[in-house]
N, C-alpha and C positions, 0 to 999 in steps of 0.2 A: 504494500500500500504506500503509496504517497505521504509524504511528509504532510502534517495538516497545516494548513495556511492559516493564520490569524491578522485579520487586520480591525484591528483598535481607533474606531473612526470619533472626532466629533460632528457634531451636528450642523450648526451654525457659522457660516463663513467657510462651511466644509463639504458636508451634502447638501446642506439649504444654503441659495443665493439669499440678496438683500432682499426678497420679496416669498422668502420662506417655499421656493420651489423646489422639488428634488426630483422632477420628471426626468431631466437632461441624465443624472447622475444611476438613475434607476436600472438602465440596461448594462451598465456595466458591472454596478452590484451582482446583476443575471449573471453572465459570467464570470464574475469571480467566483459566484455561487458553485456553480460548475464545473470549476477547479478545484473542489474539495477544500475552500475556504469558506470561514466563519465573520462575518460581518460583524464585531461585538461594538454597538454603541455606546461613546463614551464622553458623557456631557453633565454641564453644570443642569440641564434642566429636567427636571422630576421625573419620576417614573409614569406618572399620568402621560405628561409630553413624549416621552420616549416610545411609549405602549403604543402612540397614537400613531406616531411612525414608522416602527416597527410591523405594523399591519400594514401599512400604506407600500412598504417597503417588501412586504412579506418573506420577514427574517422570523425565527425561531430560537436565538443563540442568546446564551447570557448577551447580561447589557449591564454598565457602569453608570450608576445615577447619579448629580447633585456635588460633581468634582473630585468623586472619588468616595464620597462619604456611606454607600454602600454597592455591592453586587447581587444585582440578582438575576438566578438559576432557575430557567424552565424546570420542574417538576420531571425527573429520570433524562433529567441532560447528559448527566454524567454519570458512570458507572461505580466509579471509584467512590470509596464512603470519603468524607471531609467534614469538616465541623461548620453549622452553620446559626444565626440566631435566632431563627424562628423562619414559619413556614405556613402556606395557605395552598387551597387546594391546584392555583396556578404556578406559586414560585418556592423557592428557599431564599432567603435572604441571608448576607453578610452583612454586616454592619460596622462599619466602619469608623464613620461619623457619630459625632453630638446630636442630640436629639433638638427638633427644632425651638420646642417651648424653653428650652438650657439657655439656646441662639438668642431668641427675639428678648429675653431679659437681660443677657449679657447688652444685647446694642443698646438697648436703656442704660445703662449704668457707663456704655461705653462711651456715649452722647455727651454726657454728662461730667465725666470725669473728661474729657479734650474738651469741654465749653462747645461744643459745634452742636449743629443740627442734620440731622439722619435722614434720611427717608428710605425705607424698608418695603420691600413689595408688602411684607405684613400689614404698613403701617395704610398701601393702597387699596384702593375697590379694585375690581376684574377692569372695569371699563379705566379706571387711570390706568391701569397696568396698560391695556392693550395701544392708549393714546400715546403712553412714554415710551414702549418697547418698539411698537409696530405691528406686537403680534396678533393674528388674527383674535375675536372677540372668544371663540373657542378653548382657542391654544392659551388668551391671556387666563382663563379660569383654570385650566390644568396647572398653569405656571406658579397658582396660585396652594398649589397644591403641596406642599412644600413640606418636607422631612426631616432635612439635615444641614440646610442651605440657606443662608440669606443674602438676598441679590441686595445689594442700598445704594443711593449716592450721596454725595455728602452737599449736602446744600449750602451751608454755609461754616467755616473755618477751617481747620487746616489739614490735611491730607497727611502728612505727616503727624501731627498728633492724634488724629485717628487712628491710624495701621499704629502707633506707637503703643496706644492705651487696648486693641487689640492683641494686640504679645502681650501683653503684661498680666492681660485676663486669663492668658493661656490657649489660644484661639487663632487660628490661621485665618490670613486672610488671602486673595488672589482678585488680578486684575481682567475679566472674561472683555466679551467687544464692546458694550455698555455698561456695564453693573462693574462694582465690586462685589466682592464674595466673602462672606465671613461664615466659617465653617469649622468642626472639629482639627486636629491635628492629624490631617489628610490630604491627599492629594491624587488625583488619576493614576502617576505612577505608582502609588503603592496598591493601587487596588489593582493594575494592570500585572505588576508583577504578582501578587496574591494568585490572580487567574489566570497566568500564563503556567503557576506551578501545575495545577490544575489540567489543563490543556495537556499539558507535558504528562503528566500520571496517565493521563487518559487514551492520550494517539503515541505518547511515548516519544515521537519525533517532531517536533514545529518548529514553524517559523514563523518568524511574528512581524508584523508589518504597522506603523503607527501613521494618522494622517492629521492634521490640527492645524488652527487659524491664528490661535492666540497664545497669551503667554501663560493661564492657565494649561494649555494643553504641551507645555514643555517638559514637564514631569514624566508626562504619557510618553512622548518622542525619545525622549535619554531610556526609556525601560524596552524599547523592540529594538530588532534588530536590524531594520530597514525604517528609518524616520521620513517622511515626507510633509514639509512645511507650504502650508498655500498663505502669499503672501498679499494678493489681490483676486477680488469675486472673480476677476476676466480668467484666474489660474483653477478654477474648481475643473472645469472637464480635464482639462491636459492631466493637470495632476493626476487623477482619476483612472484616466489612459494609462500614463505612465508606472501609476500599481497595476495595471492591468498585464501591461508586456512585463513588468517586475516578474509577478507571479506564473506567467503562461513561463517563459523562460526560465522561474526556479523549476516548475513540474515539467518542462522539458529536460529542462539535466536529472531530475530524480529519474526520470524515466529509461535516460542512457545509460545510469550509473549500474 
């Protein structure tokens, strides 16, 4: 058998252009498909969001929520036993992350102690959500769904004593294409490498392929083995391509070997 392919996609800036389309990107997903790779989604945005794609997309593979802050596993994904935190009759969860009620009390205290003023998708309705982000009035409700993650911007004071009084609370933070992120003591790469052991228990041989827009998604990129950086919306297909011939070319030499 072939070495199993993994690639560790984000969403945003990644598969979705500025206008949240992932048609273009869709057929090529098909064939990777087809190459005996796994498409794992790996985004700051909720499992709600993810789910919604994931259908749209019609993947079935683990998928990385909320920047890392948990993983979760289709129900007999994997063969291998592994330790997980809980489970429902669709997924198993990892849990990675802080839980969100921890989050949105910490940004209080965080507001507070830097003198600045916050603003929290918490602190939004679906309908600001959707007017501030772009995202459809749907997507901004699922957005709104939130676990382990809090999207904010900082309204008014200093960016620097913000992220400052974050470490201090004990609490990561990260810079995604709009929001800041304030999250547990996590990040995509840890959750990437967590499920690549996995991967690896399971087909025994992979290779791991990572693709991201932002600097949240550079955690992800330093953990595979093949990084690929899209640095402009015009670069989403090529790039795209370019894992594409990656991968036809890795399973053409497994296949000579």
């Amino acid at each position: 058998m072939n070495p199993k392919i993994v690639v560790f996609s984000d969403l945003d800036g990644t598969i979705l252009d500025d206008k949240y389309d992932y048609t273009q990107v869709q057929p090529i997903i098909r064939k990777l498909a087809s190459l005996n790779s796994s498409i794992v989604l790996t985004s700051s945005k909720t499992r709600s969001e993810i789910d919604f794609y994931r259908r749209k997309l019609r993947l079935n593979e683990p998928f990385i929520v909320e920047n890392g802050s948990a993983i979760i596993i289709p129900q007999g994904y994997f063969r291998v036993k592994y330790n997980f935190t809980r489970q429902n009759q669709l997924y198993r969860v990892i849990q990675l992350g802080t839980d969100y009620f921890i989050l949105r009390k910490k940004l209080a205290l965080i507001q507070k102690k830097s003198h600045s003023k916050i603003l929290g998708f918490g602190d939004m309705t679906i309908k600001e959500i959707a007017e501030d982000s772009g995202l459809p009035l749907d997507q901004a409700s699922c957005s709104k769904k939130r676990e382990y993650d809090e999207p904010f911007k900082i309204i008014e004071g200093s960016e620097v004593e913000v992220l400052r009084a974050i470490e201090a609370e004990g609490l990561a933070h990260t810079k995604g294409g709009k929001y800041f992120h304030l999250s547990g003591k996590t990040d995509k790469g840890k959750a990437v490498t967590l499920l690549k052991e996995l991967y690896l228990r399971e087909f025994q041989k992979i290779v791991t392929i990572g693709v991201g827009d932002s600097i949240n998604d550079l955690p992800m990129l330093q953990s595979v083995n093949k990084p690929f950086k899209i640095d402009n919306q015009k670069n989403i297909i090529p790039t795209w391509q370019e894992i594409l011939e990656y991968a036809q070319a890795y399973t053409s030499l497994a296949d000579n070997s």
